[in-house]
C-alpha angles and dihedrals in degrees: 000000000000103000122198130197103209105190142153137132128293112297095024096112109258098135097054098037091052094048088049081059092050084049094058095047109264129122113264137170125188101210089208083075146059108030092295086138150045141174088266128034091244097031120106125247111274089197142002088254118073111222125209117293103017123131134227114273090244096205084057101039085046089056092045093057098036088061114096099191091128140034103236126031121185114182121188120206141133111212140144091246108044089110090071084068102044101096080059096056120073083205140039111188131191110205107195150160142175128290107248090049088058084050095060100044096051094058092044106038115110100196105069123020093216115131092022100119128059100256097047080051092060089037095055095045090050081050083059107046086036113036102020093073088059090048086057096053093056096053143105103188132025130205128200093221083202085084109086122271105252087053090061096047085045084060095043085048089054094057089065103051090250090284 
């Protein structure tokens, strides 16, 4: 099985991306959602939705990588432990954009209200200046999400091999 690390910051793109994935047949499992975090690596889920600054649940993360039900996996998240995990992954890949284009779309998304206020802007743009640098420097790949959409999960395809 060909497993991908999709991550970025907030507003780069990962949960759409990822659901266009799921769309097209793949597995794909958007890490925000579901009970994939906690406030602790070994805690439970207090609740379906991640918050800012929780980290993946690593037992499940672990099972959910060590299945090998699908060729391809692509999982999208954002933690501060997802480093623990890259030696799983084939591909780690940064999605990113501008500033001024996260902005943008995390005053405007309608699926997730982080970033809305005042204070998660600042925070996610601090994320930016701050994490995403790190992020860069795990990857192996990096996307422009100013591309369409289509375009970026034509790249991520193509990593593939179109599998």
């Amino acid at each position: 099985m060909l497993r991908v690390l999709i991550t970025g910051v907030s507003g780069v793109g990962k949960s759409t991306v990822v659901a266009r994935l799921g769309e097209l047949g793949y597995k794909a499992v958007d890490t925000d959602f579901g009970g994939w975090c906690a406030p602790t690596a070994d805690g439970e889920a207090l609740q379906e939705t991640a918050e800012p600054g929780w980290v993946w649940r690593e037992g499940r993360i672990r099972e959910l990588l060590d299945a090998a039900d699908a060729e391809v996996l692509f999982v999208s998240g954002c933690v501060p432990n997802q480093g623990v995990f890259y030696r799983d992954f084939d591909h780690v890949v940064l999605l990113s954009a501008p500033a001024e284009t996260v902005r943008h779309r995390l005053l405007t998304r309608t699926g997730n209200p982080y970033g809305k206020t005042p204070e998660q802007l600042e925070a996610a743009l601090r994320d930016q200046r701050e994490v995403e640098p790190l992020l860069r420097s795990g990857a192996t790949v990096e996307i422009d999400t100013r591309a369409p959409v289509d375009e970026v999960v034509a790249r991520l395809v193509a990593l593939v091999g179109g599998q």
